[in-house]
C-alpha positions as CSV (number, residue, x, y, z in Angstrom):
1,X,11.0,126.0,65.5
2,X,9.7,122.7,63.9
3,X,5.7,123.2,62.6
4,X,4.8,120.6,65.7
5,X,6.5,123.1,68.1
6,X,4.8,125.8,66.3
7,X,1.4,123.9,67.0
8,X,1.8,123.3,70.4
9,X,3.3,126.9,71.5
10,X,-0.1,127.8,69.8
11,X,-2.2,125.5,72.0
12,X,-0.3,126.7,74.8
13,X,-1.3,130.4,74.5
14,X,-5.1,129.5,73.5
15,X,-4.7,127.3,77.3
16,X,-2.1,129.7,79.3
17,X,-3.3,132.8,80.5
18,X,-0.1,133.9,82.2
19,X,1.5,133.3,79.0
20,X,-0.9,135.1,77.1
21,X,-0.3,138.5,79.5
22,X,3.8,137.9,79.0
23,X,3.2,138.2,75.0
24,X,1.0,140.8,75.2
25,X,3.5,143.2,77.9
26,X,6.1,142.2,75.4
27,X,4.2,143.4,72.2
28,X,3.6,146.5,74.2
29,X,7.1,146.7,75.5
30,X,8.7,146.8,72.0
31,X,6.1,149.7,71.3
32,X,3.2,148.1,69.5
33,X,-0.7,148.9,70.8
34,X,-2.1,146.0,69.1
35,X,-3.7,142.7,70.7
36,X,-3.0,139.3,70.2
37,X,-6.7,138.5,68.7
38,X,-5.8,141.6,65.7
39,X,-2.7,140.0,64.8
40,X,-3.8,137.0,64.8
41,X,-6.4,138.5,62.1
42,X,-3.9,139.9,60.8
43,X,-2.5,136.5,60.0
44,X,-5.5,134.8,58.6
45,X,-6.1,137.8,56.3
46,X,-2.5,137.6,54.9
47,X,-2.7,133.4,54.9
48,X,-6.4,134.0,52.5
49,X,-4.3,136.6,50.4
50,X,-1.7,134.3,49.5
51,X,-4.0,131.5,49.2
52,X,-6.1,133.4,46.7
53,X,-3.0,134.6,45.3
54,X,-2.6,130.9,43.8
55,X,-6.1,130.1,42.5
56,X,-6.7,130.1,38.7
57,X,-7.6,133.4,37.0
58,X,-11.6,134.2,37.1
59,X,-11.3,133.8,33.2
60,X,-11.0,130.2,34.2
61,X,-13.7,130.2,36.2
62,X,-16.8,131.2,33.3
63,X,-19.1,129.0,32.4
C-alpha cells in the first residue's frame, strides 16, 4: 500500500463508522480485546520512541 493509500484508508476510518465496527469485530475475531483508539496510542508511543531514538545524546544538549 502506497503512503497516499495509507492516508486515505486512514481518513476513511476517522469518517466511516461501518468501517470502523468491521476493524474492530476483526481485531476481536483474531483474539485481541483491545480498541482501535489504544492501538492507535500504541503507535504514536512507538513513532516518539524511535524518533527520540535519533536525537543527539543529552551530553550534547549542556550548556
Amino acid at each position: 500500500m502506497s503512503e497516499e493509500q495509507a492516508k486515505k484508508f486512514l481518513e476513511k476510518l476517522q469518517s466511516d463508522v461501518e468501517l470502523r465496527e468491521r476493524l474492530s469485530k476483526l481485531i476481536t475475531e483474531a483474539g485481541f480485546s483491545c480498541t482501535l483508539s489504544e492501538i492507535k496510542k500504541v503507535e504514536w508511543d512507538l513513532m516518539m520512541t524511535h524518533y527520540i531514538a535519533g536525537l543527539p545524546a543529552s551530553e550534547h544538549w549542556e550548556r
